[in-house]
Legacy VTK file of the C-alpha trace (Angstrom):
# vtk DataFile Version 3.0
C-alpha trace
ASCII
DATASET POLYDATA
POINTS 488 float
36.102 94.404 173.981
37.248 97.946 173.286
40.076 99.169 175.136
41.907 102.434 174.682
45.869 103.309 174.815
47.990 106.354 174.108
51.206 105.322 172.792
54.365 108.154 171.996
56.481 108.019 169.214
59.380 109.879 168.267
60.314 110.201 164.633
62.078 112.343 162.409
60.683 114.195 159.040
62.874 116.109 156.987
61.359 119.730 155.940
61.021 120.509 152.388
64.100 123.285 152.903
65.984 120.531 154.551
65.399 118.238 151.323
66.333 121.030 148.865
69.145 121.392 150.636
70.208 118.090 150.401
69.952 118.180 146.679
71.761 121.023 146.269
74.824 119.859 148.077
74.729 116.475 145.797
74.639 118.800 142.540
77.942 118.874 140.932
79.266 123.009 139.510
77.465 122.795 136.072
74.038 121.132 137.159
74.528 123.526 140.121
74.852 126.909 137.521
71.884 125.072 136.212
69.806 125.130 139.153
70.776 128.332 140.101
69.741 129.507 136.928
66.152 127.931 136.842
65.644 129.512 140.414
66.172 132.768 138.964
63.712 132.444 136.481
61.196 131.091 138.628
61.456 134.546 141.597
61.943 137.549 140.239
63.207 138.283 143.985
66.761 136.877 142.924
69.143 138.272 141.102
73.011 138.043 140.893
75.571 140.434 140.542
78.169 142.581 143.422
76.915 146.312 142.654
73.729 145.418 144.260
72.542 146.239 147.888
71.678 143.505 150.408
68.226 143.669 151.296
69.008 140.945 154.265
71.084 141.599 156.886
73.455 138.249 157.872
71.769 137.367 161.560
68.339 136.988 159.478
69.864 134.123 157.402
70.546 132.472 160.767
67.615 132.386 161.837
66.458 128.547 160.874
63.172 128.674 162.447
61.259 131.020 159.982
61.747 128.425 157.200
59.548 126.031 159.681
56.873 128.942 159.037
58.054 129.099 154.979
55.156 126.664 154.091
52.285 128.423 155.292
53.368 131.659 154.750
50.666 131.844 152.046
47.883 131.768 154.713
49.667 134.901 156.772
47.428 138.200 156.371
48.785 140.654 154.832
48.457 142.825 157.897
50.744 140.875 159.963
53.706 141.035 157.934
56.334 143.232 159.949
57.898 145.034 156.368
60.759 146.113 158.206
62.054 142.649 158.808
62.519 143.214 154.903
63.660 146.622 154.502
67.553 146.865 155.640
69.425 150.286 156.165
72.958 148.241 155.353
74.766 149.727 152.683
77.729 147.021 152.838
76.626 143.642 151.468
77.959 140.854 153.616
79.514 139.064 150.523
82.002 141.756 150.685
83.127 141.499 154.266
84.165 137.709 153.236
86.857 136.176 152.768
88.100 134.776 149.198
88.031 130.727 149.546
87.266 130.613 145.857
89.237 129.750 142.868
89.008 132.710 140.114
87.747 129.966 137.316
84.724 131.673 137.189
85.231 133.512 134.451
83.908 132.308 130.815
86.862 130.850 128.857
85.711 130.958 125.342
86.898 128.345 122.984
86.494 128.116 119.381
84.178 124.864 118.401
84.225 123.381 114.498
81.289 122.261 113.351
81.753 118.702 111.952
80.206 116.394 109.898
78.375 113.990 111.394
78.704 110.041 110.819
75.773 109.360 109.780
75.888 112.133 107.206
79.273 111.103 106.130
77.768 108.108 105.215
74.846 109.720 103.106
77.515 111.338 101.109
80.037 108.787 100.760
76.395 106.959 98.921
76.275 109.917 96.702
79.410 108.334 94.971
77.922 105.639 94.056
75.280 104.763 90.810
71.879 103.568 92.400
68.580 103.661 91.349
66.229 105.354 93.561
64.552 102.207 95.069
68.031 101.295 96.287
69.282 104.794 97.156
66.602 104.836 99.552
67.177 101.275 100.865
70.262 101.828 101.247
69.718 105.515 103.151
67.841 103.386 105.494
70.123 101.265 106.254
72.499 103.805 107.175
69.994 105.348 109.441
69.884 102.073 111.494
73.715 102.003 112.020
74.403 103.047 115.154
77.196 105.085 116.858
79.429 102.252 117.183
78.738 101.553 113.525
77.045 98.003 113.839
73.273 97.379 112.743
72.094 95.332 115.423
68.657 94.631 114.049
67.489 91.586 111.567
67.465 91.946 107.524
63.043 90.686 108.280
62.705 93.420 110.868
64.650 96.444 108.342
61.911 95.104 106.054
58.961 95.114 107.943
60.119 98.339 108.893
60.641 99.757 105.826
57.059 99.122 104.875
54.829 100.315 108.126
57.129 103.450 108.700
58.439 104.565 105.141
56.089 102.678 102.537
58.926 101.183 101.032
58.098 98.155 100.032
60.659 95.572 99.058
62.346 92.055 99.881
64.906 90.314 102.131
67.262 89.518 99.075
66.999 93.062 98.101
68.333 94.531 101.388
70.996 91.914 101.600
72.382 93.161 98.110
72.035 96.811 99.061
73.622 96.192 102.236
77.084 94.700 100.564
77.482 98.205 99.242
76.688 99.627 102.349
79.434 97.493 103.473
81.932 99.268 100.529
81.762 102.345 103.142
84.646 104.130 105.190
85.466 103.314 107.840
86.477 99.888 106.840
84.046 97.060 108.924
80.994 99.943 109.268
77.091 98.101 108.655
77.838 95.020 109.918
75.319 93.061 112.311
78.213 91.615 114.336
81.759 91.154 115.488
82.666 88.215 113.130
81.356 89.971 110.121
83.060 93.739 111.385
86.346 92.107 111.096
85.696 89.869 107.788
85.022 92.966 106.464
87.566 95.017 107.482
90.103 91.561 106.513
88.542 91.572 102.513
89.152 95.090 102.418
93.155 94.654 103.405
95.690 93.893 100.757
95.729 90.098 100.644
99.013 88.538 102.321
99.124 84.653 103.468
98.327 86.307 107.166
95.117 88.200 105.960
94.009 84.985 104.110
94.573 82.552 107.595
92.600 85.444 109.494
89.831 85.414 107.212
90.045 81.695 107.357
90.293 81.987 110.995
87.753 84.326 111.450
85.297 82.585 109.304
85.661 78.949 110.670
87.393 79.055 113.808
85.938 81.949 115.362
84.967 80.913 118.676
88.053 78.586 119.472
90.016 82.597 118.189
88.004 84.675 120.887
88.922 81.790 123.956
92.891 81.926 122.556
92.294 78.274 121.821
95.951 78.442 119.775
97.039 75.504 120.463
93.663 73.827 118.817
94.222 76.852 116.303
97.735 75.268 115.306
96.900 71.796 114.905
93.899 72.892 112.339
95.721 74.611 110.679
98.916 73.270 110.639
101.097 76.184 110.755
104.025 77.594 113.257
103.163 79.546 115.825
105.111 81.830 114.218
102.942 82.148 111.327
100.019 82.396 113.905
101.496 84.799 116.239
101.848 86.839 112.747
97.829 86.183 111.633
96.628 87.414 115.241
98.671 90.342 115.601
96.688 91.132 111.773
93.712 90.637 113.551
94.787 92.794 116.088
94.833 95.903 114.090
91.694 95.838 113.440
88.752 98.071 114.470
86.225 96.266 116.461
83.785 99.569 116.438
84.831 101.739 113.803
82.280 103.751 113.945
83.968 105.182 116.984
86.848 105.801 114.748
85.064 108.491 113.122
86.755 111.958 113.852
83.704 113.963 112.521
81.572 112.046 115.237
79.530 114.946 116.560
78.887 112.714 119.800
79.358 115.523 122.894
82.362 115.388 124.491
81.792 115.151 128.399
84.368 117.752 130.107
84.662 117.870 133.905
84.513 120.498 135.374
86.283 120.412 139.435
84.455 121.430 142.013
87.690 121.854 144.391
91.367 122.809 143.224
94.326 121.651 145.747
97.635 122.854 145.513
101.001 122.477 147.124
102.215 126.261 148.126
105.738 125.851 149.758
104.998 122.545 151.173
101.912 123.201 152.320
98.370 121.848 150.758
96.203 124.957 149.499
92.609 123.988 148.748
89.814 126.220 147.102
86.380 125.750 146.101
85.735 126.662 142.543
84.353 130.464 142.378
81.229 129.312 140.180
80.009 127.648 143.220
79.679 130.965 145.154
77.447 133.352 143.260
76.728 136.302 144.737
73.219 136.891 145.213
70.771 139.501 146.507
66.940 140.563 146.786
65.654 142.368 143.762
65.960 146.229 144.852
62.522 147.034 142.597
60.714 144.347 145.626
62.099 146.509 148.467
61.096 150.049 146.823
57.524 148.239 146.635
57.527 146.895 150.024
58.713 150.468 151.396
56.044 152.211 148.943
53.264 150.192 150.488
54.468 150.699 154.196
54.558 154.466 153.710
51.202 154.308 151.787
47.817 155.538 154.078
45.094 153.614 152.001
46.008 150.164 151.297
43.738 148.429 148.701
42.684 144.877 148.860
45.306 144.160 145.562
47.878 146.137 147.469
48.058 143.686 149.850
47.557 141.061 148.117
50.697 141.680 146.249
53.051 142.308 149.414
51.297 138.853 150.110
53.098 138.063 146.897
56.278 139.664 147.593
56.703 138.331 151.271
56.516 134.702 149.737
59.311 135.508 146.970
61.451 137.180 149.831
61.150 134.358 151.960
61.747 131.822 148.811
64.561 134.210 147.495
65.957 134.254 151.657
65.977 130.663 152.171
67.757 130.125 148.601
70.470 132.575 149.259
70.998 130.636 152.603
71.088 127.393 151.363
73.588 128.078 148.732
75.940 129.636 151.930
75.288 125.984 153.653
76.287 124.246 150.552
79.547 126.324 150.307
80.263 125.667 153.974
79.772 122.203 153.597
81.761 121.441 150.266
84.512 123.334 151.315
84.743 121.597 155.608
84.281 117.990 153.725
86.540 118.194 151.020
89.539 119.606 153.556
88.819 117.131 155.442
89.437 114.901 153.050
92.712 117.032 151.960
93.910 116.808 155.081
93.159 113.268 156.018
95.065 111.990 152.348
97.693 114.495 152.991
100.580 112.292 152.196
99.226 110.965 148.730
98.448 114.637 147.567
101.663 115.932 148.569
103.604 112.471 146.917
101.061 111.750 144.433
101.577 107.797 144.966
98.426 105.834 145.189
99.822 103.558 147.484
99.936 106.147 150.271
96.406 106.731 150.241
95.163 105.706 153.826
91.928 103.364 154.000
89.080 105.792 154.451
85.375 105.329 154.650
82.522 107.569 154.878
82.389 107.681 158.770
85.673 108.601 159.117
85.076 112.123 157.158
81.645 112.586 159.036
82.887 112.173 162.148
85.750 114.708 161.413
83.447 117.238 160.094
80.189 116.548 162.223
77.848 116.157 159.497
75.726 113.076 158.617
77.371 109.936 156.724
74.724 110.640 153.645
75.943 114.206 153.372
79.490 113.322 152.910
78.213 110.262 150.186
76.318 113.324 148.468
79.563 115.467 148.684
82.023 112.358 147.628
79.938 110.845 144.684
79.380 113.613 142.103
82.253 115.708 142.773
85.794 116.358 140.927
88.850 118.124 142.718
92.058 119.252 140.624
95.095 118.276 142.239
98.603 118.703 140.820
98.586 114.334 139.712
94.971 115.159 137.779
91.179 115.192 138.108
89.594 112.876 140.442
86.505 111.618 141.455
86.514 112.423 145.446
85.068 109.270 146.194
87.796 107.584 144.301
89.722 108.459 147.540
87.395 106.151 149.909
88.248 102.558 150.578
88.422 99.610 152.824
91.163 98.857 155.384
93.003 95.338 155.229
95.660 94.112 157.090
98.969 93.094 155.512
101.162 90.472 157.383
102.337 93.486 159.700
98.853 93.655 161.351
98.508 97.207 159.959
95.709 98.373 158.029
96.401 99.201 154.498
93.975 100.744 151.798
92.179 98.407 149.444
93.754 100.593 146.742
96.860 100.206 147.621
96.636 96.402 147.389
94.981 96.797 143.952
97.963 98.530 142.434
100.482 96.431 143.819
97.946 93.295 141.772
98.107 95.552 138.909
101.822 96.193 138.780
101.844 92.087 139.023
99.871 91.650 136.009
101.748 94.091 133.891
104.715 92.884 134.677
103.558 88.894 133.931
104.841 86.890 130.881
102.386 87.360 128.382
103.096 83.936 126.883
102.469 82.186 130.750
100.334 84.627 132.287
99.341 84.068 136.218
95.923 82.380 137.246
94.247 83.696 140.503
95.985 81.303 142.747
99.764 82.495 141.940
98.767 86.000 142.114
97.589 85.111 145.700
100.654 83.589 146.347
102.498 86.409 145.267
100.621 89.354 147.170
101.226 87.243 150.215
105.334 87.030 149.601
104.554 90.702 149.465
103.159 90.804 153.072
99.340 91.133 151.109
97.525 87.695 152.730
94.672 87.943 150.571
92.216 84.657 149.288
92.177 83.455 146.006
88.602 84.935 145.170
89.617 88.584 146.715
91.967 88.436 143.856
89.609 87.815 141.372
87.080 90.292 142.853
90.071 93.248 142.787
91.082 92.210 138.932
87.211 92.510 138.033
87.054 95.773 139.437
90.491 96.731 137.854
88.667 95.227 134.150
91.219 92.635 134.082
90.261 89.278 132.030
91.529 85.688 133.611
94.638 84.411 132.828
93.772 82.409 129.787
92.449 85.655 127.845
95.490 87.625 128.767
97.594 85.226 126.882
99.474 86.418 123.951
101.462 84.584 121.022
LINES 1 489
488 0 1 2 3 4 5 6 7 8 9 10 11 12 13 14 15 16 17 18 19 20 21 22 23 24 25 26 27 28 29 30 31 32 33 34 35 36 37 38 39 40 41 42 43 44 45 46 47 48 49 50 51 52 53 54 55 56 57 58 59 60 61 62 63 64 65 66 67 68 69 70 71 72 73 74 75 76 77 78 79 80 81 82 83 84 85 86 87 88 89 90 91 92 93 94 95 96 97 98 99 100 101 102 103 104 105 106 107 108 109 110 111 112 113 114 115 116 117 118 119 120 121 122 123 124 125 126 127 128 129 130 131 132 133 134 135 136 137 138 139 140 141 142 143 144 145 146 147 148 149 150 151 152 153 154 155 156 157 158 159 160 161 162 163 164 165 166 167 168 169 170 171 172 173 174 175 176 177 178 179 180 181 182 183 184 185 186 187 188 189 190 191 192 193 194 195 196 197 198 199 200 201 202 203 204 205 206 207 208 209 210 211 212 213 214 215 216 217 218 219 220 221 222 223 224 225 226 227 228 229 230 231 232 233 234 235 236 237 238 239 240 241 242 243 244 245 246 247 248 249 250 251 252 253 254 255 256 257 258 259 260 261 262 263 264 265 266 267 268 269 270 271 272 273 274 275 276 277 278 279 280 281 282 283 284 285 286 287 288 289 290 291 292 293 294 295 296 297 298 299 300 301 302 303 304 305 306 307 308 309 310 311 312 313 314 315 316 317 318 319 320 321 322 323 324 325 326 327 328 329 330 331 332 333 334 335 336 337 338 339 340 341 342 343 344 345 346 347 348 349 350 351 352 353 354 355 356 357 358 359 360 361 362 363 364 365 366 367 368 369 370 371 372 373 374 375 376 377 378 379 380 381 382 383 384 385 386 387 388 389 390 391 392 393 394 395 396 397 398 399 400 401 402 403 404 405 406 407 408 409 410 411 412 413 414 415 416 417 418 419 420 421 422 423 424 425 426 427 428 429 430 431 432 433 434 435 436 437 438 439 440 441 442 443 444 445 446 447 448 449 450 451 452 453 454 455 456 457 458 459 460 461 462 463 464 465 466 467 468 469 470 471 472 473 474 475 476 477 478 479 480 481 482 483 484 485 486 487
C-alpha cells in the first residue's frame, strides 16, 4: 500500500562566498599575498594600489544578499543590469576615511641571499679528487645521488644495482658497489653514505685520531650496540671490564658525534622556512598595543578602464548583441571583483576582534612574559567573546603567528585545558607542563626520576596529577623515560 507524507526539514548549506571566505580567514600573510595575487590575475576587475578611485561605494559591500544572486548572475540579461549600481560619483575612496590598525611591515625589506653550493654537489666535487676509472666514477656519482638530505642511503646495495641497470644502463655487481661505496664513505662530512646509525658513527669513530676511548667506542659500537642505545652500562661495564670512569669517557666520545651529518652541511641549499606574524603586540606605557600586519590589508579597487566601458555603453543609443554581451562580462567581474574586496574587509575584521580577544584574555602572560600565567583557554571561550563560530576561531588560531615582545608564537600555542591544583582552582595545562619540565632539568642525571616520583612531586607542589598524565605531558614535551635520560 502506497501512502503519501510531507515531511519539513531544516538544514543549513554554506554558499560558495561563505566557503571562500572561510578559506581565506584560515590563510596565513604569505599564502594570503598569494591568493590575493592569483585573484588578480584571474579578473582584470581588481587591481591594487591608493591613487585609484572607488568604483563601490561602502553601503554596497553591505549588502550580503546580492552574493545569494552571485551564482546565476550569468543567466541575467543584459538589459536588466541597473549600470548605475556600478558607476559611483565618490571621489574619496573609503580606505582613506579608515583608520590605521595596521603594522607598517608592509614594505619589501630586501636582503642579500648567497648562492651556495649544494650537498649533493659538494659531494660530486669532493669525487673529482679522487683517481677513478669511469665505470666507478659513475658508480660512485650514483651513489651520491641516492644520499639523502640527512646524508644516509637508506636503500639496499641489490636495489642500487638493479637500479643502476633499468634506469642508467650501468651494468655492474654487488661487490663492485660495496668497494665504490668505501670511498664514498672517505667523504666530508665525516659518517656521510652510510645505510644506518651503527655504521654513521663507525665511520665517523675510524675517521677520529685513535685514543683507548675511540677504540672501546668502536668496540662498543660494533658489538654492543643495542645494550649502548638502552644505556645498558652497567651490562656495558661488566663486558668490558673497565671503570665507569673510562666509560663515562668512551660515551661522552660517542657523544660528539654527528648522527646526520648531512644536516651539518652549511652549503645545504635546503629553504629556510621564515615566519612571517600575522599580528604584532606591544606594551606602550603599560598598556597592550596590538596590530594586524599591513600586508594583510591591501587596498583594492575596481579597474577604472571597466567603469569608462560600463558608462560608454549606458550613454551609447545602439547597443549591439556583443555590446551586451560584454557588460554581461563585466557585471560578472564586478560582482566577483565586489565580493573579493568584501571578503578580504571580513577577514581583517575577524583576525584583528579574535586575536584581541585573545590579547586581552592572556593579558597577564603578555605583559609578564611567564608561561605559567597563561590562563586555561579553549576555543569556546574566544568564540563566545567575539560571537563568531568555534571553527572560525580554530581557522584563526592554527595557522597564525603574532610577535610579542618574549618572541613569535603560534596563537594556538596559547589554548589549553583547565586542571585543578590542590586549591580547587583551575590552572592551565601549560602551566603544569613547565613546572614537569623545570623538574626534569633540574633531576640528577646519574638517578633520574621515573613517572611515579614525578607524580609525587607535582602533587607536593599542589599539581594532583596520575602517573600516566605525567607520561602523556613528557611525550608531548619530547621527553624520553627515565632510563634514557640517564647519564654517566
Amino acid at each position: 500500500m502506497l501512502k503519501q507524507n510531507l515531511q519539513f526539514k531544516l538544514s543549513q548549506k554554506l554558499s560558495p562566498q561563505q566557503i571562500q571566505l572561510m578559506k581565506l580567514i584560515q590563510l596565513p600573510t604569505q599564502a594570503f599575498e598569494q591568493r590575493l595575487l592569483e585573484e588578480m590575475n584571474e579578473n582584470p576587475a581588481l587591481e591594487t594600489g591608493k591613487d585609484e578611485e572607488e568604483i563601490f561605494e561602502k553601503d554596497e559591500f553591505d549588502n550580503n544578499d546580492e552574493y545569494d544572486d552571485y551564482e546565476g548572475s550569468e543567466n541575467i540579461d543584459a538589459e536588466d543590469i541597473n549600470i548605475d549600481e556600478y558607476l559611483s560619483n565618490d571621489e574619496t575612496p573609503d580606505y582613506k576615511t579608515q583608520s590605521n590598525n595596521y603594522s607598517d611591515d608592509d614594505d619589501d625589506r630586501e636582503s642579500p641571499l648567497s648562492a651556495p653550493v649544494s650537498f649533493h654537489q659538494d659531494l660530486i666535487n669532493q669525487l673529482n679528487t679522487f683517481i677513478l676509472n669511469d665505470s666507478d666514477r659513475e658508480i660512485a656519482e650514483f651513489l651520491v645521488g641516492s644520499i639523502d638530505d640527512m646524508g644516509y642511503i637508506r636503500r639496499t646495495i641489490q636495489d642500487i644495482v638493479d637500479d643502476m641497470a633499468f634506469t642508467q644502463g650501468i651494468y655492474t655487481d654487488e661487490k663492485t658497489v660495496e668497494k665504490v661505496l668505501h670511498i664514498v664513505h672517505e667523504l666530508e662530512p665525516s659518517g656521510v653514505g652510510a645505510r644506518d646509525l651503527q655504521e654513521c658513527l663507525l665511520l665517523q669513530l675510524k675517521h677520529k685520531t685513535p685514543t683507548e676511548y675511540v677504540a672501546l667506542a668502536i668496540n662498543i659500537i660494533e658489538n654492543q650496540f643495542d645494550a649502548f642505545t638502552k644505556k645498558h652500562y652497567d651490562k656495558l661495564l661488566q663486558k668490558y671490564s673497565v671503570s665507569q670512569e673510562q666509560l663515562k669517557k668512551t660515551i661522552e666520545e660517542i657523544e660528539k658525534l654527528n648522527p646526520k651529518p648531512g644536516g651539518a652541511f652549511t652549503g645545504n641549499n635546503k629553504m629556510t622556512e621564515h615566519v612571517v606574524p600575522d599580528f604584532a603586540i606591544r606594551i606602550i606605557d603599560g598598556e597592550l598595543e596590538l596590530t594586524l600586519n599591513g600586508r594583510n590589508a591591501p587596498s583594492l579597487h575596481v579597474s577604472k578602464d571597466y567603469q569608462e566601458m560600463l558608462q560608454t555603453y549606458k550613454d551609447s543609443r545602439d547597443k549591439s548583441h556583443s555590446q551586451k554581451d560584454a557588460v554581461q562580462f563585466i557585471k560578472q567581474k564586478l560582482d566577483s571583483a565586489k565580493w573579493f574586496i568584501d571578503a578580504i574587509k571580513q577577514r581583517q575584521e575577524t583576525l584583528f576582534v579574535t586575536m584581541n580577544a585573545i590579547m586581552h584574555f592572556q593579558e597577564e602572560f603578555f605583559l609578564d612574559g611567564e608561561e605559567t600565567s597563561m590562563k586555561p583557554m579553549i576555543l569556546k571561550d574566544i568564540a563566545d567573546m567575539v560571537g563568531l563560530d568555534i571553527s572560525t576561531v580554530s581557522r584563526v588560531a592554527n595557522s597564525k603567528y603574532v610577535d610579542t615582545p618574549y618572541g613569535t608564537k603560534l596563537i594556538k600555542e596559547f589554548f589549553s585545558e583547565a586542571m585543578k591544583n590542590d586549591q580547587g582552582e583551575d590552572v592551565s595545562t601549560l602551566e603544569i607542563k613547565k613546572i614537569l619540565q623545570n623538574v626534569i632539568e633540574a633531576e640528577d642525571k646519574h638517578k633520574p626520576l621515573p613517572d611515579d616520583q614525578l607524580a609525587d612531586i607535582l602533587k607536593e607542589k599542589g599539581y594532583p596529577i596520575a602517573r600516566r598524565t605525567i607520561a602523556k605531558y613528557r611525550e608531548q614535551l619530547d621527553i624520553p623515560v627515565a632510563r634514557m635520560r640517564k647519564k654517566m
